[in-house]
C-alpha positions as CSV (number, residue, x, y, z in Angstrom):
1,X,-53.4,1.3,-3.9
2,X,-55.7,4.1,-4.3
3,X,-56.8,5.8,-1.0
4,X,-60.0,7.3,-0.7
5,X,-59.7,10.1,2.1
6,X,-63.0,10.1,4.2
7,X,-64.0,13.2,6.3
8,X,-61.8,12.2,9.4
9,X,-59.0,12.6,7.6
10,X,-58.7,8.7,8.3
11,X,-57.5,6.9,5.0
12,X,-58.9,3.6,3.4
13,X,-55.9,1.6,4.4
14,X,-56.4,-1.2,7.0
15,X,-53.7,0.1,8.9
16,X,-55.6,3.0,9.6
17,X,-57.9,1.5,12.1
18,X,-55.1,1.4,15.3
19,X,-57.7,-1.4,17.0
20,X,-56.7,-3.7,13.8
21,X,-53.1,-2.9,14.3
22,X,-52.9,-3.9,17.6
23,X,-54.9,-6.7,16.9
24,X,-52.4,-7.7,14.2
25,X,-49.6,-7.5,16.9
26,X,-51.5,-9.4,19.3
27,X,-50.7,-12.8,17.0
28,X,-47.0,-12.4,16.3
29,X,-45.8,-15.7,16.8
30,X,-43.7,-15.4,19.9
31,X,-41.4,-18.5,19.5
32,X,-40.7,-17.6,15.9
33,X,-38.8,-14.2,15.5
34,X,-37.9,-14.4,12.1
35,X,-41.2,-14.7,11.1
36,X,-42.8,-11.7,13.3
37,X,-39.7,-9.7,12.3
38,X,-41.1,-10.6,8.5
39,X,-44.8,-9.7,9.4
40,X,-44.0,-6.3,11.1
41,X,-41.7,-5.5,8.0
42,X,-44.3,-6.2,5.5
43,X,-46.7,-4.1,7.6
44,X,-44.3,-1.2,7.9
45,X,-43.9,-1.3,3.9
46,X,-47.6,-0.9,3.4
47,X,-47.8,2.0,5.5
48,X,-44.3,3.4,4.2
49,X,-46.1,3.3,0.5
50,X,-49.6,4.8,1.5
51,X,-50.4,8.1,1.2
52,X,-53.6,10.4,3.4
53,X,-52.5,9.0,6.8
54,X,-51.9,12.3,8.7
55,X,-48.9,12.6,10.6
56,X,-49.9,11.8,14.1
57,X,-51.8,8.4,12.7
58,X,-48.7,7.4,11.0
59,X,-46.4,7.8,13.9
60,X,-49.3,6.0,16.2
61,X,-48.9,3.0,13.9
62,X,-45.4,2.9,13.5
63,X,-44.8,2.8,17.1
64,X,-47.1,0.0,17.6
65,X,-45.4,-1.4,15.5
66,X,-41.7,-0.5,16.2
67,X,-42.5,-1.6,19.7
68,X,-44.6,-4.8,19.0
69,X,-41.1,-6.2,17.6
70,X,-38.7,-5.1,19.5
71,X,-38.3,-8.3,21.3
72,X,-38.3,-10.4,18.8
73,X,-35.7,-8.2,16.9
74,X,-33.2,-8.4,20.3
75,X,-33.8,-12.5,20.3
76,X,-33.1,-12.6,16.3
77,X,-29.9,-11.2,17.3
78,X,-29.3,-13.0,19.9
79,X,-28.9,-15.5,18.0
80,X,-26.8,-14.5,15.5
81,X,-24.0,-13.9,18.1
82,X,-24.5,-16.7,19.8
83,X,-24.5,-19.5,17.1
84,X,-20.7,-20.3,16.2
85,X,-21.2,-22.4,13.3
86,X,-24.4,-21.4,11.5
87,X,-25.5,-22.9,8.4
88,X,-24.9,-20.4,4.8
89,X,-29.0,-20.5,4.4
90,X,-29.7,-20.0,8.2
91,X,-27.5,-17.3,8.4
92,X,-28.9,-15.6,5.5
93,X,-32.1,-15.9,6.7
94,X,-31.3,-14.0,10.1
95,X,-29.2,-11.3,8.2
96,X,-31.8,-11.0,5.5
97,X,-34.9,-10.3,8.2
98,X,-33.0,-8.1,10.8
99,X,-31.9,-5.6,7.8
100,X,-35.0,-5.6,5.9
101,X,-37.0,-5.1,9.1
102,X,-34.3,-1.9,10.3
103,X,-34.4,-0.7,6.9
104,X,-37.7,-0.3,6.5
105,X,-38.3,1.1,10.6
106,X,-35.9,3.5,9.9
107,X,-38.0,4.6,6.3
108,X,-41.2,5.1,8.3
109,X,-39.6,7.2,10.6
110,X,-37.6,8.8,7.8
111,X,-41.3,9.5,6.6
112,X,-42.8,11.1,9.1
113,X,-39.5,13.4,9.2
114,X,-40.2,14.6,5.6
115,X,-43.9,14.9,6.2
116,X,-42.4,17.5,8.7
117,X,-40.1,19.3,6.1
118,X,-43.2,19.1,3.6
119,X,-45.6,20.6,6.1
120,X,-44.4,22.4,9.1
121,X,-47.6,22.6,10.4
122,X,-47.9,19.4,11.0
123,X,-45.0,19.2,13.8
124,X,-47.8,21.1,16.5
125,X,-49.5,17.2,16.0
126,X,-46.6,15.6,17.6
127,X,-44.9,18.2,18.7
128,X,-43.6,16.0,22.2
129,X,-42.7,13.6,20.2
130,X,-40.7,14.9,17.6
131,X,-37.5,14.3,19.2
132,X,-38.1,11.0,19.5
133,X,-38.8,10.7,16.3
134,X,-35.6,11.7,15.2
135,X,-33.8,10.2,17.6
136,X,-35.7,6.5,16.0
137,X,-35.1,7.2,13.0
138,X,-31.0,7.5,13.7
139,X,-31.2,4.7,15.9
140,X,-32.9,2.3,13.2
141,X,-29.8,4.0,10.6
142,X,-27.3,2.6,13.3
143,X,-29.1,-0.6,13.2
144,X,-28.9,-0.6,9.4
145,X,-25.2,0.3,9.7
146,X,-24.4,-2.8,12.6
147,X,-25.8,-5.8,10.3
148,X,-24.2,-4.5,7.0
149,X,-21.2,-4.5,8.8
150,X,-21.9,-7.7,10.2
151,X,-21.5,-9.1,6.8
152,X,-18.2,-6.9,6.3
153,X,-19.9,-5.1,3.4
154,X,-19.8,-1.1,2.6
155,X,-22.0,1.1,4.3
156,X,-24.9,2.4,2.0
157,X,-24.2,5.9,1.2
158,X,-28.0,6.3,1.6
159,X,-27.4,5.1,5.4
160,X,-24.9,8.7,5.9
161,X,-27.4,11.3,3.7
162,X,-30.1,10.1,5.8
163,X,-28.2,10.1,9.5
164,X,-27.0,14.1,7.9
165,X,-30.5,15.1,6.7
166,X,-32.1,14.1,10.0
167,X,-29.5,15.8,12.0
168,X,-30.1,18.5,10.5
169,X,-33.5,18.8,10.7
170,X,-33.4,18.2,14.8
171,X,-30.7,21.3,14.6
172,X,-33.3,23.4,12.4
173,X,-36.2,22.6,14.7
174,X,-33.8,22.9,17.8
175,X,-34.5,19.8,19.4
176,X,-31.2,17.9,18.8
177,X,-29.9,18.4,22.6
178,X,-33.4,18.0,24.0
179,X,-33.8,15.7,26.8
180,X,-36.4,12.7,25.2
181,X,-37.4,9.2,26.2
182,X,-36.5,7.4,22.8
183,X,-38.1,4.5,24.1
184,X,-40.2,3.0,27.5
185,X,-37.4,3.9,30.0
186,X,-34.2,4.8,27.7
187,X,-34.2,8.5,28.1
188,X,-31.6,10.4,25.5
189,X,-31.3,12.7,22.6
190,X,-31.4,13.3,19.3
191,X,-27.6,14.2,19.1
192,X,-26.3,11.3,21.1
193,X,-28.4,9.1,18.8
194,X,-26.4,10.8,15.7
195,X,-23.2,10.6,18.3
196,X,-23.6,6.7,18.4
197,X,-23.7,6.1,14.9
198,X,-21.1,8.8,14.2
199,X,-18.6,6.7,16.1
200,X,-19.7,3.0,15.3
201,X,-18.7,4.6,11.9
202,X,-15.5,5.3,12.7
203,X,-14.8,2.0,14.9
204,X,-13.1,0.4,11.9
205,X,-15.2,-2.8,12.7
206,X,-14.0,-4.7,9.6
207,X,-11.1,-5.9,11.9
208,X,-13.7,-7.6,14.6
209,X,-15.3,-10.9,14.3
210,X,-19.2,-11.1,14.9
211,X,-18.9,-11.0,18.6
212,X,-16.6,-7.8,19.1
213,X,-18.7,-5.9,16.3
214,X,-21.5,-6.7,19.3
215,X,-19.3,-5.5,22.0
216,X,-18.3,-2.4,20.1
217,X,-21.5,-1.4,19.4
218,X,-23.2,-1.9,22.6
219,X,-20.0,0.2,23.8
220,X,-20.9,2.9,21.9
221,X,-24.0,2.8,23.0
222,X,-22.6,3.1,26.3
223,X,-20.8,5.3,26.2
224,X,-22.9,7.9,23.5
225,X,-23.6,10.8,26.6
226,X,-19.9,11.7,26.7
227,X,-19.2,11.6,22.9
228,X,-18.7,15.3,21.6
229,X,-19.9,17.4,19.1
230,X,-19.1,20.8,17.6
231,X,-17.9,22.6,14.8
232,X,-14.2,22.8,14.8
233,X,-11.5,19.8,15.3
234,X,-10.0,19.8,19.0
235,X,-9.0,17.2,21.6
236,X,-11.2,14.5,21.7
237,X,-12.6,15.8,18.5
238,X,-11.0,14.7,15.7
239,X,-13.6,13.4,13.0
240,X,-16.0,14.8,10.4
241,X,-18.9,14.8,8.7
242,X,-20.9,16.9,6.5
243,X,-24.4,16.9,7.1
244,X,-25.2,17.6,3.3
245,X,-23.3,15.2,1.9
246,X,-23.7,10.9,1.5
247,X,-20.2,10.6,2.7
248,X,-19.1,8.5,5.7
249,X,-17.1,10.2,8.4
250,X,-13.4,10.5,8.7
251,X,-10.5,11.7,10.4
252,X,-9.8,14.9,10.1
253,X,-6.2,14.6,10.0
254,X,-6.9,11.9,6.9
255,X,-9.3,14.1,5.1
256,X,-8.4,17.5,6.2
257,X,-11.4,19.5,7.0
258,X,-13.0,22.5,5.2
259,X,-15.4,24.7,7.8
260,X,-19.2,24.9,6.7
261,X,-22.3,25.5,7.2
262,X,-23.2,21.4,7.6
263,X,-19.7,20.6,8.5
264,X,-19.5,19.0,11.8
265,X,-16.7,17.7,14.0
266,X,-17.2,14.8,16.4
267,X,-15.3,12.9,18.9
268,X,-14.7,10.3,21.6
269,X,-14.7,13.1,24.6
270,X,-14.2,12.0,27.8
271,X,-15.5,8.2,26.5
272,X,-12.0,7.9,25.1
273,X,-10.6,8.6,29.1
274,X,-13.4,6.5,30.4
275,X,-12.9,3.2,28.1
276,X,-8.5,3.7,28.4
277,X,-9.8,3.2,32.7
278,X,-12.1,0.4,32.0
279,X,-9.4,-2.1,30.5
280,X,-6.9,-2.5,32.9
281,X,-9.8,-2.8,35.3
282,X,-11.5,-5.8,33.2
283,X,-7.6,-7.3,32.7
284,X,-7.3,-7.0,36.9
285,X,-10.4,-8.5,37.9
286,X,-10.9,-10.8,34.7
287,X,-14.4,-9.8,34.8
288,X,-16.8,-6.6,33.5
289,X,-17.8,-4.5,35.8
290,X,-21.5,-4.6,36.6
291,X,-21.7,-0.4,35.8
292,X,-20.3,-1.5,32.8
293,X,-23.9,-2.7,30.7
294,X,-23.0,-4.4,27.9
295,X,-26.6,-5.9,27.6
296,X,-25.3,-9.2,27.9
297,X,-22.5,-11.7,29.2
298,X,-19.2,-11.6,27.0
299,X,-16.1,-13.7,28.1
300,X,-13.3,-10.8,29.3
301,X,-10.7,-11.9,27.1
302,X,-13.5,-10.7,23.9
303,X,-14.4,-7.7,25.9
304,X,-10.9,-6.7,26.1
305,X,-9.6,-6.9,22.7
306,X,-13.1,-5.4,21.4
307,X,-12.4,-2.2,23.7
308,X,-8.2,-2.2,23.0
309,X,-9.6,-2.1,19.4
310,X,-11.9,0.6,20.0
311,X,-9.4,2.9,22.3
312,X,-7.0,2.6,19.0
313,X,-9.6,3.8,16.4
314,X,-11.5,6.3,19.2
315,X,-8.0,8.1,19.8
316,X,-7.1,11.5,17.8
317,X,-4.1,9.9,16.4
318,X,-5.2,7.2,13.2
319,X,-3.9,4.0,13.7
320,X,-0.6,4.0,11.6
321,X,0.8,1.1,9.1
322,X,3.8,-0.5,10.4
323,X,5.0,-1.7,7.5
324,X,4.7,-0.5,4.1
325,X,2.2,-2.7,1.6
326,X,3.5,-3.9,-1.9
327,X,1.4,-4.5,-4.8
328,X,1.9,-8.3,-5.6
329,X,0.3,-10.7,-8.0
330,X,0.8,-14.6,-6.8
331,X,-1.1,-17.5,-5.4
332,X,-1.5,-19.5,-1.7
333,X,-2.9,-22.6,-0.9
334,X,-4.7,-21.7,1.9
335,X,-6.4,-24.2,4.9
336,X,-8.6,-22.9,7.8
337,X,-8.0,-24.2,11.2
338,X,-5.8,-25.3,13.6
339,X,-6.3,-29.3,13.2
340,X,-6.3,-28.6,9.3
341,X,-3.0,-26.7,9.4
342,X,-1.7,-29.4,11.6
343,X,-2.6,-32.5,9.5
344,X,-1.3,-30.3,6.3
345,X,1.7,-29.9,8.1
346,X,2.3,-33.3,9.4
347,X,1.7,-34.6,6.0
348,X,4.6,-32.7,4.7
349,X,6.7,-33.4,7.1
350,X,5.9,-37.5,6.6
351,X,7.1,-38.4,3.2
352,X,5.4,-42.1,3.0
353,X,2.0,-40.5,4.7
354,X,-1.2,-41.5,2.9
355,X,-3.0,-38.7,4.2
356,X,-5.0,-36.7,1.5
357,X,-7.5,-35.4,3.7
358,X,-5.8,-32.0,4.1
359,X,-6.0,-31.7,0.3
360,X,-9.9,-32.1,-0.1
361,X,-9.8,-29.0,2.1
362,X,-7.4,-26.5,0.3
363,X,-8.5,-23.2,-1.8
364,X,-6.8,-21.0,-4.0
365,X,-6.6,-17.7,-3.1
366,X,-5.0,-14.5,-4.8
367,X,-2.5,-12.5,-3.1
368,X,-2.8,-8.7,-4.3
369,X,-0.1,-6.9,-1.8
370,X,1.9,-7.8,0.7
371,X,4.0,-5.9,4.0
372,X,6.0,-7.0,6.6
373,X,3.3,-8.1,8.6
374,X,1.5,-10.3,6.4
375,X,-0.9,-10.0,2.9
376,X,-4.0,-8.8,1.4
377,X,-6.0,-11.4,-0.7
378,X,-8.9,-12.0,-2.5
379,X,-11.2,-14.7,-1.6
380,X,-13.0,-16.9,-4.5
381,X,-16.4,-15.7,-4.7
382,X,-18.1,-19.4,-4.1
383,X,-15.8,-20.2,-1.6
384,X,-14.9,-19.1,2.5
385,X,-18.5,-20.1,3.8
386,X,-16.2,-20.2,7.4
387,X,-14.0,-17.1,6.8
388,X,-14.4,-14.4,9.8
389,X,-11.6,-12.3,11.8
390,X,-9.7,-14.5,14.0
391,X,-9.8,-17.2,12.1
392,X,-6.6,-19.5,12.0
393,X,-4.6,-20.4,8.1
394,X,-2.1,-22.2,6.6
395,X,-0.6,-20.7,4.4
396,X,1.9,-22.4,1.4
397,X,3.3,-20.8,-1.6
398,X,3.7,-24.0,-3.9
399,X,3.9,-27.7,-3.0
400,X,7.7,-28.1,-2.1
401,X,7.7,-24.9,0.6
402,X,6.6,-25.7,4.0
403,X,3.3,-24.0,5.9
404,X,3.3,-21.0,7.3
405,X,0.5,-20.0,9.8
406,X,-1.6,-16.5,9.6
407,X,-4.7,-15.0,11.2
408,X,-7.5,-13.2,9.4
409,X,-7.4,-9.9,11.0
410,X,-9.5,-7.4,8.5
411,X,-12.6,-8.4,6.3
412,X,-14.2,-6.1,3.2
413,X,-16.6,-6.7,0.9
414,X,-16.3,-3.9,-1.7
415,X,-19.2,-2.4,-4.1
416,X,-18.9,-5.4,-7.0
417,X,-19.6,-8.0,-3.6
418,X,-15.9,-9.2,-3.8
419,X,-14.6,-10.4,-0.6
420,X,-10.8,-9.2,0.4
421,X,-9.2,-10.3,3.4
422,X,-5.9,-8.9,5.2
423,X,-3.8,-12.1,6.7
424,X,-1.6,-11.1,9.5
425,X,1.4,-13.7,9.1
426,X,2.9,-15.6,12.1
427,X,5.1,-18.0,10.7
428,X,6.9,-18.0,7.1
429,X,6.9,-22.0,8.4
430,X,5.7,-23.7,11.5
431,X,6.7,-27.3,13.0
432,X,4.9,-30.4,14.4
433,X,5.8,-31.0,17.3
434,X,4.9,-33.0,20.8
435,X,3.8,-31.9,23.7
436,X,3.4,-33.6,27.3
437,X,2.9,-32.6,31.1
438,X,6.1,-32.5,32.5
439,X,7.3,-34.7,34.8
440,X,4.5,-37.2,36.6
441,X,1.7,-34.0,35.7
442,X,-1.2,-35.4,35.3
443,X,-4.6,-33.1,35.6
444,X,-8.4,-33.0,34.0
445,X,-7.9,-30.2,31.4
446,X,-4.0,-30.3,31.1
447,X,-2.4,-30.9,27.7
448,X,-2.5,-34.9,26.9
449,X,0.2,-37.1,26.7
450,X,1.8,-36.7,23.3
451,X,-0.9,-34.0,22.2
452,X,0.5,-32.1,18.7
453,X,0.7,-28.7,18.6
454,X,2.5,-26.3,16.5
455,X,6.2,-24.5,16.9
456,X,6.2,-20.8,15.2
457,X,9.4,-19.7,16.2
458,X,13.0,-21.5,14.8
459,X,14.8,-20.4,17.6
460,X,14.3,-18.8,20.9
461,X,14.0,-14.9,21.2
462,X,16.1,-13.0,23.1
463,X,14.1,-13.5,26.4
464,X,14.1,-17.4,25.6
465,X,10.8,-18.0,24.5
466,X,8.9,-19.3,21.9
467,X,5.4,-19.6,20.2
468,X,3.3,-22.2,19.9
469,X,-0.4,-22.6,18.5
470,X,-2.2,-25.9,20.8
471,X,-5.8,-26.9,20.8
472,X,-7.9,-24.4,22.6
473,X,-8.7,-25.5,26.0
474,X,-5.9,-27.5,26.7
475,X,-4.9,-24.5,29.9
476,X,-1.6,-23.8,28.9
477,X,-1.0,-21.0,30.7
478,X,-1.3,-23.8,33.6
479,X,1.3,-26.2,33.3
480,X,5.1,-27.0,32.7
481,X,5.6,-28.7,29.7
482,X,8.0,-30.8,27.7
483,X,8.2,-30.5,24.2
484,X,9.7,-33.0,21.3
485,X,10.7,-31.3,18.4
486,X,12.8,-33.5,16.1
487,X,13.4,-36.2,18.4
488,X,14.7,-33.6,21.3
489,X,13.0,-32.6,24.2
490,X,12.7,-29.3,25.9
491,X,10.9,-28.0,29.3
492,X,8.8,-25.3,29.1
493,X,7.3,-22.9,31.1
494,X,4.2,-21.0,30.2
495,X,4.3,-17.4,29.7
496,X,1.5,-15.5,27.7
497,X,-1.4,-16.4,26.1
498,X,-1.5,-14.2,23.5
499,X,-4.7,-15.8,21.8
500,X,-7.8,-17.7,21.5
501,X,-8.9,-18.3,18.5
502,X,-12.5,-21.0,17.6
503,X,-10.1,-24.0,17.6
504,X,-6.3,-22.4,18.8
505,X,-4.8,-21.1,21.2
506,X,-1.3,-19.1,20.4
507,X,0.8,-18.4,23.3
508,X,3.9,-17.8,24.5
509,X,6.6,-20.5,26.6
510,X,10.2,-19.8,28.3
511,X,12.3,-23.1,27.3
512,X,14.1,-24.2,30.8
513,X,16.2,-26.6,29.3
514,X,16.7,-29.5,27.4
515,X,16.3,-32.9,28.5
516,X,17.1,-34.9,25.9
């Protein structure tokens, strides 16, 4: 569009007249996020491509903007986290409005920035609000960062240049430590901004489903005043990141690290202390602690493995293998679920069964390496609408071996879209068995009479025990048991739950005897 500039300095644009952008705010739709999320992003590309607006105009628009949809963005995701089971196209239609919307926040901002490197001048216009300019602009590239990895994709390397060029400008104007309200009431700065997405960077979030990515970010935004920053590798400070480069961060005992003018090292700091005290606390009380503002309410068992996850990945050591991964070429049938697994498995086990149902389910996925601990394999790109961390397998090399059983613990989707999973593997084979309360046990939630579960282990380990994966809910951690396996029966005591998964649980038992 071609601008005429009037004497005001006021462009021909209609956004230009802040009445008619308030006026356009005033009629979001406020029972329909997706599409005010939609409206605000096509208003913020029509600003982000017009030229004449002076720099104090354009930030007064933005943040009318910025603001006007800030509810509606918090509800969208919402939710996301909340819906288990969302359909392909409703999902897409979430993920697609949240990133375009962040995406192009964080360009507006981005603009007004590089009206600022264009024309120093111009920073005496806004010159109170240039930190929170900044300090936007870093907070929409986290946002960017949090629904990419949502859909366990790579990090743009436009998403790092950006977060290092606008660091870096806050260091050159010297604002980068000053105190700011960001937003209405959240007071902060520019550097714990970069902080924040400096160490959701390094979270390793590929390993968390949906819900603990949400946990782990809204921990790092917790916890983003005692992150560190400075310009050589110490205690508590053991990642990198060059300002100058499009790079994401990494550990400096990975990467090694080469002092420099836009070299920085960052850390967990005294967060690191902090979360390692909050854990046992939430295990205790089975319950966050109100100080503890997570924005939201999150069952304690989530919480807890989201934060165990983080104290791993936040620690100067790197996580280390256990096991050393071989390169592999071969195929699994693969079924999702515990009642999937189970029918699969009963099937086997029942030679004159007529049950095909399992087999409609199957898919045929590519194993590519394989450790001790389980495999890496690559999905089928039209398949795995269901695939997310946690998520229960069965596993079976070829029709005459038995199922094994395997959780989906890390998802990537690399540059060409292709989807790779890492399986950890609990059983090379599992068994149907029976389960019942023992003796006359009869409560509202127990395991039914006869309910199927799962046996993992062959024999008992050296404390006695064994693994089982039951229906979720059926509060085994609550009640003796007796188990037929094979026509005998055994009683058993719970011991650990070790985990819930959508449809499983996976715990632990000490077999008492056997009864029969």
């Amino acid at each position: 569009m071609a601008l005429t500039l009037f004497g005001s300095g006021k462009p021909d644009h209609p956004l230009a007249d802040i009445k008619h952008v308030r006026k356009l705010v005033s009629g979001l739709p406020a029972n329909d996020s997706v599409k005010a999320l939609s409206d605000v992003t096509t208003w913020l590309d029509s600003i982000n491509g017009a030229e004449g607006f002076r720099l104090e105009r354009r930030y007064e628009v933005i943040d009318v903007l910025d603001q006007a949809a800030t509810n509606h963005a918090r509800k969208l995701g919402d939710v996301y986290q909340a819906t288990q089971r969302l359909q392909k196209f409703e999902e897409n239609k979430l993920w697609t409005a949240a990133s375009e919307f962040w995406k192009l926040l964080g360009d507006a901002y981005g603009r007004c920035i590089e009206q600022l490197w264009s024309d120093a001048s111009a920073a005496g216009t806004v010159k109170k609000e240039l930190p929170a300019i900044v300090a936007r602009a870093l907070r929409a590239l986290t946002m960017q960062m949090k629904w990419t990895l949502l859909s366990y994709s790579p990090v743009d390397v436009r998403v790092w240049g950006e977060a290092g060029r606008h660091y870096f400008f806050a260091e050159n104007k010297e604002i980068a430590t000053a105190p700011v309200e960001i937003y209405p009431g959240e007071p902060g700065t520019v550097q714990q901004e970069f902080l924040k997405a400096m160490m959701l960077g390094v979270s390793a979030n590929h390993g968390l489903n949906p819900v603990q990515q949400e946990i782990a970010a809204r921990t790092a935004a917790h916890f983003g005043r005692m992150f560190t920053l400075q310009l050589q590798p110490g205690p508590g400070c053991s990642f990198c990141f060059d300002l100058s480069l499009r790079e994401p961060p990494a550990h400096v005992t990975q990467e090694g690290f080469k002092p420099g003018a836009t070299a920085r090292c960052f850390g967990a700091g005294r967060a690191l202390a902090a979360l390692n005290a909050l854990i046992p606390e939430i295990r205790q009380h089975d319950r966050v602690p109100a100080q503890f503002n997570l924005g939201g309410k999150f069952e304690s068992d989530l919480v807890l493995s989201a934060l165990q996850h983080l104290a791993l990945h936040w620690s100067d050591q790197p996580p280390a293998r256990r096991t050393e991964r071989r390169r592999i070429a071969m195929r699994l049938t693969v079924v999702h679920g515990f009642h999937a697994l189970l029918r699969a498995v009963e099937s086997l086990a029942d030679d004159t069964s007529l049950d095909f149902e399992h087999a409609a389910a199957t898919e045929s996925w590519v194993i590519e390496n394989v450790s001790g601990g389980g495999f890496g394999a690559i999905i089928p790109p039209v398949m795995g609408d269901w695939i997310k961390v946690g998520t229960l397998l069965g596993l079976q090399a070829d029709a005459t071996q038995p199922w094994g059983a395997g959780i989906i613990r890390r998802i990537v989707r690399d540059e060409s879209r292709q989807r790779r999973v890492g399986i950890q593997q609990l059983a090379k084979a599992v068994i149907p068995v029976k389960l019942a309360p023992a003796g006359n046990v009869s409560q509202a939630g127990a395991t039914r009479t006869d309910d199927s579960a799962l046996l993992l282990s062959t024999t008992p380990d050296k404390h006695g025990e064994i693994s089982l994966l039951v229906r979720t809910g059926s509060r085994v951690r609550d009640h003796a048991l007796e188990m037929n396996v094979r026509g005998k029966r055994y009683h058993l005591m719970p011991r650990t739950l070790i985990e819930s998964g959508d449809d499983y649980d996976w715990a632990t038992f000490k077999v008492t005897q056997q009864i029969g």
